[in-house]
DRENPA-56454 format. One record per residue (C-alpha): residue number from 1; x, z, y; residue in one letter. Coordinates in Angstrom, 3 decimals, padded with zeros to 6 digits. Layout:
N
n; X; Z; Y; res
NUM; X; Z; Y; A;
...
***
This chain:
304
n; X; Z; Y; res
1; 000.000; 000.000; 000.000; X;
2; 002.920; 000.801; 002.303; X;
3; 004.470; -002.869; 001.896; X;
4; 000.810; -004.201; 003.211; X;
5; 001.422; -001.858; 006.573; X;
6; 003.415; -004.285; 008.448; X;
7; 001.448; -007.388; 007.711; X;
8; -001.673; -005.824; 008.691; X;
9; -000.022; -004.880; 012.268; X;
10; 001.139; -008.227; 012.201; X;
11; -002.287; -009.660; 012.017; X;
12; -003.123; -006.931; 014.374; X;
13; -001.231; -008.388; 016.889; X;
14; -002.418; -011.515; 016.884; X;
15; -005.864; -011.363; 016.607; X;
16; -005.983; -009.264; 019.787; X;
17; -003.984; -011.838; 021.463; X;
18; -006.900; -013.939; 020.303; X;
19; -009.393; -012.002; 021.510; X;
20; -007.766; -012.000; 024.755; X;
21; -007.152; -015.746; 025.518; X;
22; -010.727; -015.981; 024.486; X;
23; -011.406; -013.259; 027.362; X;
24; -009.598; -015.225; 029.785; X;
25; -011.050; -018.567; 028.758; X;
26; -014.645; -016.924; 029.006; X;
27; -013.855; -015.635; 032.732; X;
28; -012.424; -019.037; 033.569; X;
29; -015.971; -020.242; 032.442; X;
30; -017.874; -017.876; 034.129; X;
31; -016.065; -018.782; 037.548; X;
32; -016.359; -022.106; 037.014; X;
33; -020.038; -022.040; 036.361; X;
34; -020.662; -019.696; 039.485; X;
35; -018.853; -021.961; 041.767; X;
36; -021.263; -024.751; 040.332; X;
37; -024.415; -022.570; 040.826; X;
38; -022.893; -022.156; 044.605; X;
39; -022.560; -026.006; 045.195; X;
40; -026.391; -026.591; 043.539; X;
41; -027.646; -023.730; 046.052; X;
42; -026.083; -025.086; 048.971; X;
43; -027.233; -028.524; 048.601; X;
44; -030.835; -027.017; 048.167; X;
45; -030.761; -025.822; 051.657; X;
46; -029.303; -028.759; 052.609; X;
47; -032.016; -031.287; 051.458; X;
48; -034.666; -028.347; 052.694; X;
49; -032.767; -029.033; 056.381; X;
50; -032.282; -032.787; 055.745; X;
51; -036.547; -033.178; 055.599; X;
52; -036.816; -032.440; 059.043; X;
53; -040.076; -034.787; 060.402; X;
54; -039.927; -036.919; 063.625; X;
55; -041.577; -036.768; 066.770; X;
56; -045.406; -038.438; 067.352; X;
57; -046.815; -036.633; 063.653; X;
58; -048.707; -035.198; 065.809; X;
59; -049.142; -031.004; 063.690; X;
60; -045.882; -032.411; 061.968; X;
61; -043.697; -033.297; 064.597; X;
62; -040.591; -031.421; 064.356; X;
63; -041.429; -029.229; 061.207; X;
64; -039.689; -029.752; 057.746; X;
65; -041.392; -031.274; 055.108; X;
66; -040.017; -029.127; 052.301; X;
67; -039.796; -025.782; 052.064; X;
68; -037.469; -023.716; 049.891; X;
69; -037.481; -019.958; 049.273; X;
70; -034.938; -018.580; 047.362; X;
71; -033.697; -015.212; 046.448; X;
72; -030.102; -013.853; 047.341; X;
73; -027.598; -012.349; 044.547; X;
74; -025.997; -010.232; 047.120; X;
75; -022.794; -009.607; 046.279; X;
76; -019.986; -011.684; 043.840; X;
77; -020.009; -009.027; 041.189; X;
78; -023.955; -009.557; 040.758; X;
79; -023.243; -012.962; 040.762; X;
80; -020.482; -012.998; 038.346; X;
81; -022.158; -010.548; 035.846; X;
82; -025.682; -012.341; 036.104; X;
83; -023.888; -015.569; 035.324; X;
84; -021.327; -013.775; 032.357; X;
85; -024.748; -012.474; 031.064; X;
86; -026.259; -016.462; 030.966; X;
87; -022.989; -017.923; 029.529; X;
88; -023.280; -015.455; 026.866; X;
89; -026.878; -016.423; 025.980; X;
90; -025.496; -019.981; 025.726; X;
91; -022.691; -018.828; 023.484; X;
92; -024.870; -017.226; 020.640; X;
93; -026.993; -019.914; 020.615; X;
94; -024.323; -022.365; 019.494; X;
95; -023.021; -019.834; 017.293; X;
96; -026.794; -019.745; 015.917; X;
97; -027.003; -023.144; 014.902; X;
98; -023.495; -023.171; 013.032; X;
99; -022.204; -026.551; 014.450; X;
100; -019.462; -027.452; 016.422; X;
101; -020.825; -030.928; 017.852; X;
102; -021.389; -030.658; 021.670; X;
103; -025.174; -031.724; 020.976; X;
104; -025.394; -028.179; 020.357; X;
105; -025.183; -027.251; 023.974; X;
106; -028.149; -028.303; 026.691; X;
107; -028.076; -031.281; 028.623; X;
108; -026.150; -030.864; 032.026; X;
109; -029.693; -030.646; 034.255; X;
110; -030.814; -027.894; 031.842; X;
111; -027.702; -026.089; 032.066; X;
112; -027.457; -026.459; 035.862; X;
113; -031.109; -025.193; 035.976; X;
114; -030.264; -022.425; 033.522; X;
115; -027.736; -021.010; 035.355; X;
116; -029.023; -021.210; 038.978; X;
117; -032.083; -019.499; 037.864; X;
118; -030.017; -016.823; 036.362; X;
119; -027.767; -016.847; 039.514; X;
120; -031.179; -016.222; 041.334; X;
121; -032.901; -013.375; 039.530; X;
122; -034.859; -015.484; 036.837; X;
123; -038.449; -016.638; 036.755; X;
124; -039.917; -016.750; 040.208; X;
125; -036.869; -016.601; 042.838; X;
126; -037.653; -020.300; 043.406; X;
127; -040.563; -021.011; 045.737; X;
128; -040.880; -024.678; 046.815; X;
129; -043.598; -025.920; 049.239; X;
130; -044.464; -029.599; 050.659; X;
131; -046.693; -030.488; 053.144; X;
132; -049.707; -032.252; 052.087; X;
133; -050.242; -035.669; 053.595; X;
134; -053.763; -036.320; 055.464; X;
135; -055.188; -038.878; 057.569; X;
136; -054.310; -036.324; 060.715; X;
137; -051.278; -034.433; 060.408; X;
138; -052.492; -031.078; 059.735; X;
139; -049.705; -027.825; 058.682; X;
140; -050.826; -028.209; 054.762; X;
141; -048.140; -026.573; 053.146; X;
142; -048.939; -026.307; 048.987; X;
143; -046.426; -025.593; 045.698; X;
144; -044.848; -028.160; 044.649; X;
145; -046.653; -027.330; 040.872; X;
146; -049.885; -028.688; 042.754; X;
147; -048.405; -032.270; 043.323; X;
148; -049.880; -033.206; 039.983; X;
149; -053.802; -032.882; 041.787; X;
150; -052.787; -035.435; 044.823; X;
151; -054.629; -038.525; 045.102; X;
152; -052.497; -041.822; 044.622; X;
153; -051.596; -042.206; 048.155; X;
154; -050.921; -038.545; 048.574; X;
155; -048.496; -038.570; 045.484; X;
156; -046.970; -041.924; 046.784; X;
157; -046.449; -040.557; 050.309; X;
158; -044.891; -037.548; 048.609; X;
159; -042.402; -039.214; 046.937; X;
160; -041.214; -041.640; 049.282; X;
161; -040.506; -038.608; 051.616; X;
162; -038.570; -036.750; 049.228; X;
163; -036.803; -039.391; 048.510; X;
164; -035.881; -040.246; 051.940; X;
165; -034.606; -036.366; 052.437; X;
166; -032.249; -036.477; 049.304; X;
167; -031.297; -040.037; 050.222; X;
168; -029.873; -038.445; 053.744; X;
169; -028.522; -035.217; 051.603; X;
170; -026.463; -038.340; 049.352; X;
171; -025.285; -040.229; 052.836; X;
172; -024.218; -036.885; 054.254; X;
173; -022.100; -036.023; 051.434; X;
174; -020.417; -039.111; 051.123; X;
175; -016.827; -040.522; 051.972; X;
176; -017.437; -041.265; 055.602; X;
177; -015.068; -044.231; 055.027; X;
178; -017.516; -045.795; 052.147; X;
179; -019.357; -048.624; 053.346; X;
180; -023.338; -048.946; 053.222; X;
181; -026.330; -046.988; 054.808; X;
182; -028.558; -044.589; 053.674; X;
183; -030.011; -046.457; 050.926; X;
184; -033.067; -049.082; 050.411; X;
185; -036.452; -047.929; 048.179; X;
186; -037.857; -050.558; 046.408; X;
187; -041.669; -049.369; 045.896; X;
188; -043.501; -051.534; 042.707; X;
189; -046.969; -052.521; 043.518; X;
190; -047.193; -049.044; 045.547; X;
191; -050.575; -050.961; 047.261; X;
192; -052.224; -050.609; 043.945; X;
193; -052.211; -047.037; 044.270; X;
194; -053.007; -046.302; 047.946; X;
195; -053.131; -048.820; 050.749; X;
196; -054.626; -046.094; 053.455; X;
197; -052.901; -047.425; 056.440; X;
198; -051.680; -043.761; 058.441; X;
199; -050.400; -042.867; 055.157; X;
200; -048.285; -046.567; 055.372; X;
201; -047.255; -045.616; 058.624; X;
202; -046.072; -042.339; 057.687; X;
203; -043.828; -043.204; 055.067; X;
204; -042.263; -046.015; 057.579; X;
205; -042.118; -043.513; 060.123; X;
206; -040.212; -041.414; 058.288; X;
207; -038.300; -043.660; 056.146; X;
208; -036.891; -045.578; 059.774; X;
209; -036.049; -041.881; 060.857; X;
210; -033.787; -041.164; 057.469; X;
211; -032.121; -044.785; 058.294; X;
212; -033.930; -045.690; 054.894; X;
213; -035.372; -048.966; 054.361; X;
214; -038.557; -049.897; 052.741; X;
215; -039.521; -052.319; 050.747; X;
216; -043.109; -053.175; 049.625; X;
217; -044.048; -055.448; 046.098; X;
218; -047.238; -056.587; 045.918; X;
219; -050.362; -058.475; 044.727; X;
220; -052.574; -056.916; 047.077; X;
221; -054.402; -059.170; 049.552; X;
222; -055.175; -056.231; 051.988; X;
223; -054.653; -057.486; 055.265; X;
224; -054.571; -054.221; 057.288; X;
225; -052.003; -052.768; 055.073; X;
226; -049.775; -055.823; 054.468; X;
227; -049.941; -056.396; 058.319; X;
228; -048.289; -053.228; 059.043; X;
229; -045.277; -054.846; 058.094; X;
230; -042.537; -056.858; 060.584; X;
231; -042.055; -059.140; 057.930; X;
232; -044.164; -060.417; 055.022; X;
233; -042.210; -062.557; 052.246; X;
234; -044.645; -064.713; 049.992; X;
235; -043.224; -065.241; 046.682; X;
236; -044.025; -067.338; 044.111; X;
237; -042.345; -067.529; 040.233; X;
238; -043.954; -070.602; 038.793; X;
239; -040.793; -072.831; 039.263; X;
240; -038.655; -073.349; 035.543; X;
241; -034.835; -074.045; 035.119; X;
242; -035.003; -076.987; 032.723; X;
243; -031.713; -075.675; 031.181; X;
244; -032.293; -072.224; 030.991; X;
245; -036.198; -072.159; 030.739; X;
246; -036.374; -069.242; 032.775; X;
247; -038.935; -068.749; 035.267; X;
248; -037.628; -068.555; 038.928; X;
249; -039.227; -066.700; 041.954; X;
250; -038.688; -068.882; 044.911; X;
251; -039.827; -067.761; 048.611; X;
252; -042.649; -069.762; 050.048; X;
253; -043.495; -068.275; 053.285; X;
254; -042.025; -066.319; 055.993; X;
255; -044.298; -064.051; 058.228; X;
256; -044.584; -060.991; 060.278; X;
257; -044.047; -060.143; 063.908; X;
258; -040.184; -060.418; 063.277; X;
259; -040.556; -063.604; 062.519; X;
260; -042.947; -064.348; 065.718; X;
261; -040.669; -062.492; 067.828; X;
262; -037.181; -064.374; 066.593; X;
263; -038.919; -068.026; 067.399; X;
264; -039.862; -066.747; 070.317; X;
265; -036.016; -065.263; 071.523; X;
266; -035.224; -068.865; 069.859; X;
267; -037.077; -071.035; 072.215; X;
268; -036.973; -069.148; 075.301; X;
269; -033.221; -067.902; 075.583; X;
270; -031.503; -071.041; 073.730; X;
271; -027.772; -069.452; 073.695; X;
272; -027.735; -066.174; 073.148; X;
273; -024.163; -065.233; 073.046; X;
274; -020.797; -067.151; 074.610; X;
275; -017.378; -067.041; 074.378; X;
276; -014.471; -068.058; 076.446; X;
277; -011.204; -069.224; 074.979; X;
278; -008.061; -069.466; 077.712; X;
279; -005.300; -071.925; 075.936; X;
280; -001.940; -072.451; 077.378; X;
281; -001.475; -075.333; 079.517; X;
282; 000.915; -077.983; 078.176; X;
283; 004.185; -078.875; 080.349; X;
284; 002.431; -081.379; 083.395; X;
285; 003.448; -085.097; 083.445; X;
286; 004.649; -084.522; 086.591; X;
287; 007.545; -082.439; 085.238; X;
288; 008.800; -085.126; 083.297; X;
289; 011.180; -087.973; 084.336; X;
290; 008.745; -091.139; 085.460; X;
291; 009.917; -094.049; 083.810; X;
292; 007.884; -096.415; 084.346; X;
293; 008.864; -096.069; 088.333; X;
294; 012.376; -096.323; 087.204; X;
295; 011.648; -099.897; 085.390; X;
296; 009.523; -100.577; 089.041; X;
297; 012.988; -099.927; 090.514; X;
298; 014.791; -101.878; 088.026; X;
299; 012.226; -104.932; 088.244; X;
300; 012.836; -105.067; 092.328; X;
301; 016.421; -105.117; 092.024; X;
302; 016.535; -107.979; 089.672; X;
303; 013.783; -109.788; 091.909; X;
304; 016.367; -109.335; 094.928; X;
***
């Protein structure tokens, strides 16, 4: 039994220097998921700031179309332990299901949920509110867990204003040196679902503020709605590429008051722009020898 002493320290040994590594590689973890949590917070306020309205909405003007409420951690430890606490939920749950594939663990928007909810407090340290569109701006604020009720045009007007405000939170937060604007929403057939024209010129209103452009598909021969647009593109798709034999959408006609007002800047200014270019003179004639006076010259002396 004595000659079994010193392997048994020996195993000692290095199964607490296990342990340990593994308690350093678990802190590591932990910080690393806090400073994600911190990141996913901030940007929260940030797209609750970005969804500031425009003026002329009337009720609206001014206010912010999202609201966020969330709760504080306080301090770093509560932070750090409430996070250490999630992290080890995670952990026995892989351990639970005896694999070693990285399926095992949750997607990285469940995660990133998990663990700012657990940063938070859990259940309920989230409140989220929206204002509800109606034909007269009106301070509407609901959950966002009541979106589901809207009306088509309410849900569409929703959603295009959301996704102006996290379009802006996405320019904000990139490389100033990248090129592009804010970003362009295409919108599929979004007449089919509500072509109430203040709830049109909301979304434009707002969209133009965010430096987002619109742009509206559709089969829908409304002429109040589709004539809230500067410019109407009629498409057509019944032209065929004899090679290919694929159907090709081809434009047809061109309409809008941006298309009034550039034939009218067309026909009424006629140049709009000029430019000047300044070009070195060449050397003068007069600069250079004259010769055909000298063969004048020449001619009278012979004629003498």
């Amino acid at each position: 039994m004595s000659e079994l002493i010193p392997e048994i320290e020996l195993r000692e040994k290095r199964i607490t220097k296990l342990l340990d590594q593994l308690t350093e590689d678990q802190l590591l973890l932990v910080q690393q998921c806090a400073a994600l949590t911190k990141t996913i917070v901030a940007m929260l306020h940030q797209v609750a700031r970005h969804s500031k309205l425009p003026a002329g909405l009337g009720a609206w003007s001014g206010k912010p179309f999202l609201t966020l409420r969330l709760a504080d951690w306080g301090s770093e430890e509560t932070l750090t332990h409430r996070i250490s606490a999630c992290v080890d939920i995670l952990v026995a749950d892989v351990a639970a299901k005896h694999s070693s594939s990285a399926n095992v663990l949750p997607p990285a928007l469940d995660l990133a949920k998990r663990l700012v909810l657990a940063a938070l407090g859990g259940s309920g340290s989230i409140t989220a509110k929206v204002l509800k569109p109606h034909p007269v701006p009106v301070m509407d604020p609901v959950d966002v867990t009541q979106i589901k009720k809207f009306s088509g045009g309410e849900l569409l007007t929703v959603s295009v204003l959301l996704y102006c405000c996290l379009a802006q939170v996405r320019a904000a937060n990139r490389n100033s040196g990248l090129p592009g604007g804010v970003g362009t929403l295409l919108l599929d057939n979004p007449m089919g679902k509500s072509n109430y024209v203040p709830f049109i010129d909301l979304q434009r209103t707002v969209a133009a503020t965010h430096g987002v452009q619109l742009i509206y598909t559709t089969g829908v021969e409304d002429l109040d709605a589709v004539g809230r647009f500067p410019l109407i593109l009629r498409l057509r798709n019944n032209a065929h590429d004899a090679r290919s034999g694929h159907r090709l959408v081809q434009l047809t006609e061109r309409y809008g008051d941006a298309v009034s007002a550039g034939v009218t800047d067309a026909r009424s200014d006629g140049i709009r722009a000029a430019r000047l270019y300044r070009f070195p003179l060449a050397e003068s004639d007069n600069d250079q020898p004259d010769d055909s006076a000298e063969a004048d010259d020449r001619d009278g002396e012979d004629g003498a």
